[in-house]
Each structure stands twice: as structure tokens, then as C-alpha cells.
C-alpha positions as CSV (number, residue, x, y, z in Angstrom):
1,X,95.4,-127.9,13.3
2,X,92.7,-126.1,12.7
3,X,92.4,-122.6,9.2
4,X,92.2,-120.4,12.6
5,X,94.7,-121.9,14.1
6,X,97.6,-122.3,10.8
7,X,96.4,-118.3,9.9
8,X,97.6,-117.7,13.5
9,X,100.9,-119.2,12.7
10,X,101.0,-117.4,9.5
11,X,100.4,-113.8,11.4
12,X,103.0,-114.7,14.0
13,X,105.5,-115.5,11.5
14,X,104.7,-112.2,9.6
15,X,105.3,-110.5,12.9
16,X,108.2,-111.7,13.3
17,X,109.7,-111.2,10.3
18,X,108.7,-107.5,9.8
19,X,109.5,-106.4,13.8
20,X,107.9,-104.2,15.6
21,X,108.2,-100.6,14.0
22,X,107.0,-102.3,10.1
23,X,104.1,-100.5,9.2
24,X,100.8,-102.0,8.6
25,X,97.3,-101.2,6.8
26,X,95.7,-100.3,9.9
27,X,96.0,-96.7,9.2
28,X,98.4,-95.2,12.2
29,X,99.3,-98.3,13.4
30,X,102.9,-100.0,13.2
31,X,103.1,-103.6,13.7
32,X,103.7,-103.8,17.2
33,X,100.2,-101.7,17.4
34,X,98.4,-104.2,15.6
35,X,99.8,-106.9,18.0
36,X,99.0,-105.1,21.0
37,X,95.5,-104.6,19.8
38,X,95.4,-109.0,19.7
39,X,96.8,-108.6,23.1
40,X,94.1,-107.1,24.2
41,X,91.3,-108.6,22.3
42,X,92.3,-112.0,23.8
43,X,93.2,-111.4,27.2
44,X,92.0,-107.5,28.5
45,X,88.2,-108.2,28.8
46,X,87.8,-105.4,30.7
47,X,88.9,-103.4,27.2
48,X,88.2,-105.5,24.4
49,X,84.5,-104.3,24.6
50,X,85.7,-100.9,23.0
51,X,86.8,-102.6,19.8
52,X,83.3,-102.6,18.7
53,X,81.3,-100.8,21.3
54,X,82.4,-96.6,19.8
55,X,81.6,-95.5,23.5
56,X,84.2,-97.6,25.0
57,X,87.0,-96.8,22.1
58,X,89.0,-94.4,24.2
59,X,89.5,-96.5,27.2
60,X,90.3,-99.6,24.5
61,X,92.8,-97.8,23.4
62,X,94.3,-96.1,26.2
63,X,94.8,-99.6,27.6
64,X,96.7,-100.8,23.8
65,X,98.8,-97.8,24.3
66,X,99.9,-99.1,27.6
67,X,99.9,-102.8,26.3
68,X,102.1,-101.7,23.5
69,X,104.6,-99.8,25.2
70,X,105.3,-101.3,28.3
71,X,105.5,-105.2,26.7
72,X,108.6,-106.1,24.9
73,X,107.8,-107.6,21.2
74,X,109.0,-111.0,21.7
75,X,106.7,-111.2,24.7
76,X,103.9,-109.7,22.5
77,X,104.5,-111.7,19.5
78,X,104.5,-115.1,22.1
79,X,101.0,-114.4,23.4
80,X,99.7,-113.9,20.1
81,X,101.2,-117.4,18.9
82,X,100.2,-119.1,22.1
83,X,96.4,-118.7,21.2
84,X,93.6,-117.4,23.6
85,X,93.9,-118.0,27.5
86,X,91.6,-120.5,29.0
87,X,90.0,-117.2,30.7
88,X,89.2,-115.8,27.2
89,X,86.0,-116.2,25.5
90,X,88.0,-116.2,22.1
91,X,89.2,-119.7,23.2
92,X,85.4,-122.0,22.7
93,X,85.3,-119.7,19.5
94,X,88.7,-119.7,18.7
95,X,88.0,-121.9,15.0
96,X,85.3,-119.7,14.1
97,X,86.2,-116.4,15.2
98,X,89.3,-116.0,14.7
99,X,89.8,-117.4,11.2
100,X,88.9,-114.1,9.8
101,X,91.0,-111.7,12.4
102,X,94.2,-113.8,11.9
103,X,93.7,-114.1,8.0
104,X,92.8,-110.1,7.9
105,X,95.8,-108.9,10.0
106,X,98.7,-111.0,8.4
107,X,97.9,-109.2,4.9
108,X,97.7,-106.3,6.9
109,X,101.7,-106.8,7.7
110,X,102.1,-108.5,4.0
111,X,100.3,-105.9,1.8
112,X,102.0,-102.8,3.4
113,X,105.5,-104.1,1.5
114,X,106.0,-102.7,-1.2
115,X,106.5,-105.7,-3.0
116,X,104.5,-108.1,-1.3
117,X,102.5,-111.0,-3.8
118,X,99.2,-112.8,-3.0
119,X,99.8,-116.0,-0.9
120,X,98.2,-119.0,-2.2
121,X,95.4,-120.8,0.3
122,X,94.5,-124.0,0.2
123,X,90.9,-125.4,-0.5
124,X,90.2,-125.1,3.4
125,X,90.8,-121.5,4.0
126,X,89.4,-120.4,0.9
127,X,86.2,-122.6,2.1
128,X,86.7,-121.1,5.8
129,X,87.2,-117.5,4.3
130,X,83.6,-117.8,2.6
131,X,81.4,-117.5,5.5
132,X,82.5,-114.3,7.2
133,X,82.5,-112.6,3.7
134,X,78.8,-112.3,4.8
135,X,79.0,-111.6,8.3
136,X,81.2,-109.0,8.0
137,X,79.3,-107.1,5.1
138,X,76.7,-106.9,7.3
139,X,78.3,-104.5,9.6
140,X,80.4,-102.6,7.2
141,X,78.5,-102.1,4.2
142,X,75.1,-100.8,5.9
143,X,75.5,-97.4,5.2
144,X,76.5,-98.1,1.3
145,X,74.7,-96.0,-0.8
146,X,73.5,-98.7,-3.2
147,X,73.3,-102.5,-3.8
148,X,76.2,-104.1,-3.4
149,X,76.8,-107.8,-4.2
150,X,80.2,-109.7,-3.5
151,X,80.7,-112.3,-5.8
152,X,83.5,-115.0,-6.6
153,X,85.5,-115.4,-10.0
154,X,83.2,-118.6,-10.6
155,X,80.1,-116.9,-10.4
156,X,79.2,-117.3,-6.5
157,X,77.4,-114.6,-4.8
158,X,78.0,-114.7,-1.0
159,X,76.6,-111.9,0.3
160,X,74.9,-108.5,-0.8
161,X,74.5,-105.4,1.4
162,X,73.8,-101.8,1.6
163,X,71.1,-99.8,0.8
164,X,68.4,-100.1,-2.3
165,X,67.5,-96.9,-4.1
166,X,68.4,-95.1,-7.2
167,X,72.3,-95.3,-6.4
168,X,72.3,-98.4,-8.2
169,X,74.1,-102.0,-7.9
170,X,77.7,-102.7,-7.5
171,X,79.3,-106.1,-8.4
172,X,82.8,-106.8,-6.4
173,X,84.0,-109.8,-8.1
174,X,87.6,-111.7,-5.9
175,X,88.4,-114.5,-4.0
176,X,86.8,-115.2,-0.6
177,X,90.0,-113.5,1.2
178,X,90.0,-111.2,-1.0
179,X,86.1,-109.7,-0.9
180,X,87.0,-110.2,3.4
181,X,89.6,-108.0,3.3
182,X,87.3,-105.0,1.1
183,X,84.7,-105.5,3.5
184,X,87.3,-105.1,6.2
185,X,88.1,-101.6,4.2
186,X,91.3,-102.8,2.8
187,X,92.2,-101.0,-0.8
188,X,94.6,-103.6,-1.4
189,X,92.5,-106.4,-1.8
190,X,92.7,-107.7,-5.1
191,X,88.8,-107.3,-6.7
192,X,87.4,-106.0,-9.3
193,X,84.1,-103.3,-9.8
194,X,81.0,-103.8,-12.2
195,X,79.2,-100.7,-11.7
196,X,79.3,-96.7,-11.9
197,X,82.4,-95.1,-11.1
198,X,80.7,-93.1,-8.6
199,X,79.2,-95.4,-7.1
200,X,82.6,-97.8,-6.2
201,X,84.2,-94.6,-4.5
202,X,81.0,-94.3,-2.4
203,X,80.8,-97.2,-1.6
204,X,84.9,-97.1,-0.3
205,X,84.3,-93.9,1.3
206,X,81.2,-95.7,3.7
207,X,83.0,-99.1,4.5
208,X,83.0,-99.0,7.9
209,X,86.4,-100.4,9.0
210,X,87.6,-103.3,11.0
């Protein structure tokens, strides 16, 4: 089994367990939102475009409305666990690209508890978790307003973005998962700030959020 493939199993189990009206990070959305919008990631090609493409947004989610309400949660929660379609492109990429999404999504469910505790991860997804840490920064941290460098605990650097100038350098110090899910524009990831107070609520504020 595959990190992509055991963080899949971990969302659907989170799914399940918190139903379909459990609220979620994802500001707006319940749960059964957030599975409608894997729904239609995986297997609505004609709409998945709009997830990153702003000028397609309002058909994207005209069509997760529909997804969501006219799909009964166990069905949802089934296609979710049963992976990409052999139609899908997800399914080729399915170990690379969806380590992140599943990973990002079931602390979505976990870390809108009120008492929910960081899960421990094994070597291989904290290894797996690494590599989109970059990727992801690219796209979300463009517009921040000064250097920002994402490092682990033990001193690891794996990515810097945003903008140089006189707003000066930010240092996010966490775990793999947990610098993926403040690029993602998740407050509750567990990191820490070395650099001018200012500057780490800028910085917030401009994440652009996936």
C-alpha cells in the first residue's frame, strides 16, 4: 500500500467517523462538502478544472453543490475510499498527487474537534510529506510580502518563497505535515515563527488557500 494510498484510508475513516454535517477547516464547508469536492476532483473532469483555474470556480462549484446534495454519504464516502476511476487522470498520479490532498483533508476533519491531538506518521509519510512542502509554497506563498523559509525541527530547509524586499525574512520552523498544512492556509498547524510580528500576520493574511 502505497503513503497516498494508507492517507486515503485514514480520510475515509475520518469521514466516517465524524458524518456528514461535522464541520471542517475548509472555511464554509461541512464534511460532506469536503467529500463532494473529492467527488468531483476524481471523477467530474468536466469541473475539476475550476478548482484551480478562478474563471471556472462557479461552475466547479455549482456542480459540488449538486454532487453533495443529491448523493447519499455512504455512497460519497465509498467513492472516496475506492480511489480514482480508471477514467481519471488522478489514477497514473494517484502516489504522487494525492499524498498531499488526502493527508491535508483528514486534519481538516481531525483539527476542527475541539480536542483533536496530532497523529503520529511513520518515517514514510513524513518522507512523502517533504516534497510538496515545496510545490505547494510555490503557489501559495507568491504574494508574501517578504522571505519566507520553511524549515524542519532538525534544521532542514525545504523550501523558501515569497517576495524579497525590505519586509524582511520569516522562519516557519514544524514537521513536514505540518509546514503542508500552513502552506495550505491552515492556522492549526503546529509551527512556530522566527521573525517580526508583522510580518507572520502578513504573511497569513496572503496564503493563498488550497
Amino acid at each position: 500500500m502505497t503513503v497516498a494510498q494508507r492517507e486515503r484510508a485514514a480520510l475515509v475513516a475520518s469521514l466516517r467517523e465524524a458524518g456528514p454535517d461535522a464541520p471542517t477547516l475548509c472555511e464554509g464547508w461541512t464534511a460532506r462538502d469536503l467529500a463532494a469536492h473529492l467527488v468531483v476532483r476524481e471523477r467530474r473532469l468536466d469541473a475539476a478544472a475550476g478548482i484551480l483555474l478562478p474563471f471556472l470556480a462557479g461552475y466547479t462549484e455549482r456542480v459540488q453543490n449538486q454532487v453533495a446534495t443529491s448523493t447519499e454519504w455512504d455512497d460519497l464516502v465509498d467513492k472516496i475510499a475506492s480511489g480514482p476511476p480508471l477514467y481519471s487522470p488522478m489514477k497514473p498520479l494517484d502516489a504522487v498527487a494525492n499524498v498531499a490532498e488526502m493527508f491535508i483533508h483528514d486534519e481538516d476533519i481531525r483539527r476542527a474537534r475541539p480536542d483533536w491531538t496530532p497523529r503520529p506518521l511513520d518515517d514514510s509519510t513524513v518522507s512523502a510529506l517533504r516534497g510538496p512542502v515545496a510545490m505547494m509554497s510555490r503557489l501559495t506563498l507568491r504574494k508574501a510580502p517578504g522571505r519566507v523559509v520553511l524549515r524542519t525541527p532538525q534544521g532542514d530547509t525545504l523550501a523558501t518563497a515569497g517576495r524579497r524586499g525590505n519586509a524582511g525574512q520569516l522562519i516557519v520552523t514544524g514537521e513536514p505535515g505540518e509546514l503542508l498544512l500552513f502552506v495550505a492556509g491552515r492556522d492549526a498547524a503546529q509551527v512556530t515563527f522566527d521573525g517580526p510580528p508583522d510580518l507572520v500576520d502578513q504573511v497569513k493574511k496572503s496564503r493563498g488557500g488550497l
